[in-house]
C-alpha positions as CSV (number, residue, x, y, z in Angstrom):
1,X,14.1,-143.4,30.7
2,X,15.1,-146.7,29.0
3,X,18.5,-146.0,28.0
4,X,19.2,-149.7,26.2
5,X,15.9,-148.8,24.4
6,X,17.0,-145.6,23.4
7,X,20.4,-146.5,22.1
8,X,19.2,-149.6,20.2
9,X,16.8,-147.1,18.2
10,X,19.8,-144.7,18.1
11,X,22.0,-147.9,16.7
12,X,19.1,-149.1,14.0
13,X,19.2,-145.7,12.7
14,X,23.0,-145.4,12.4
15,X,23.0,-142.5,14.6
16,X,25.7,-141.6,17.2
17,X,25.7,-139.9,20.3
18,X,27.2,-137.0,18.9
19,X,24.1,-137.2,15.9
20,X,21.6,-137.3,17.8
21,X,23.0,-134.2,20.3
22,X,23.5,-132.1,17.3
23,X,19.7,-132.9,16.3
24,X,18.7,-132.1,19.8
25,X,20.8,-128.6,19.7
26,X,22.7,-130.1,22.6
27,X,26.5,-131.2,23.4
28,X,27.2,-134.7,23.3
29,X,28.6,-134.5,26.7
30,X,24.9,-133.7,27.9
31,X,23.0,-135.9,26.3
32,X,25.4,-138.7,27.7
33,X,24.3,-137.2,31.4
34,X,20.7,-137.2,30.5
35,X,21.0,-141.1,29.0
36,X,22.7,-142.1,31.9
37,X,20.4,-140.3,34.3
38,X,23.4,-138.3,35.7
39,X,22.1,-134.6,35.1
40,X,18.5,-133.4,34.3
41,X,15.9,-135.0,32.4
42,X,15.2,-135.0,29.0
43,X,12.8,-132.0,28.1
44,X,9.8,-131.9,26.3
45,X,11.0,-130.5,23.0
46,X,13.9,-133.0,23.3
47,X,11.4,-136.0,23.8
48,X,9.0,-134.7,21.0
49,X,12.3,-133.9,18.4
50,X,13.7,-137.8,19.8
51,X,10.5,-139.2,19.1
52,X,9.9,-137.5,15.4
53,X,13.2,-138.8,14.8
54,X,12.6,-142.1,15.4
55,X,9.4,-142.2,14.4
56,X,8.3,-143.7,17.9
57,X,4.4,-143.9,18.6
58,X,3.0,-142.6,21.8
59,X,3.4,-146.6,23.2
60,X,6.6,-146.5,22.0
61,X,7.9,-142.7,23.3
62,X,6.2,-143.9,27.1
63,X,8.3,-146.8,26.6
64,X,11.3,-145.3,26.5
65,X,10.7,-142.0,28.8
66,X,7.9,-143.3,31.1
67,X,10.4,-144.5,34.1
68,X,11.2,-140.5,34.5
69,X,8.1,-139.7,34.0
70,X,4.3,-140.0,35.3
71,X,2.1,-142.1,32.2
72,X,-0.6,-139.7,32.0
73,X,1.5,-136.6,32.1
74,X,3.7,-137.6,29.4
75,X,0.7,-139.3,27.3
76,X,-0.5,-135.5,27.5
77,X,2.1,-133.7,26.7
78,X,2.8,-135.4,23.5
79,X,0.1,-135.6,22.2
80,X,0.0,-132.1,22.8
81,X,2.8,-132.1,20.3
């Protein structure tokens, strides 16, 4: 994942770390690990909810989660969503 992508979003939108792990249903502390790739990955209702949030388009959610994850696999599963 593009972490300086993700936190600029998180920034534009006033949000917090602790803001946008409460909207995720997660601590704070873990969504710090998963920014900075030091636990597991995002998941896939945690992309979809970061990327209804932000109101990213499919370009723009591959963007920012396509380094942890394979193009076409991601492509799929939101737009599964």
């Amino acid at each position: 994942m593009d972490k300086f992508l993700l936190k600029s979003k998180m920034a534009l939108c006033g949000d917090t770390q602790t803001i946008l792990a409460d909207y995720l249903g997660i601590s704070a502390n873990a969504l710090s690990n998963k920014i900075n790739l030091k636990s597991t990955d995002f998941n896939q209702c945690e992309i979809l909810k970061i990327k209804e949030r932000y109101c990213l388009t499919l370009k723009r959610s591959i963007q920012f989660f396509a380094k942890k994850y394979h193009v076409k696999i991601l492509e799929r599963l939101l737009v599964q969503a």
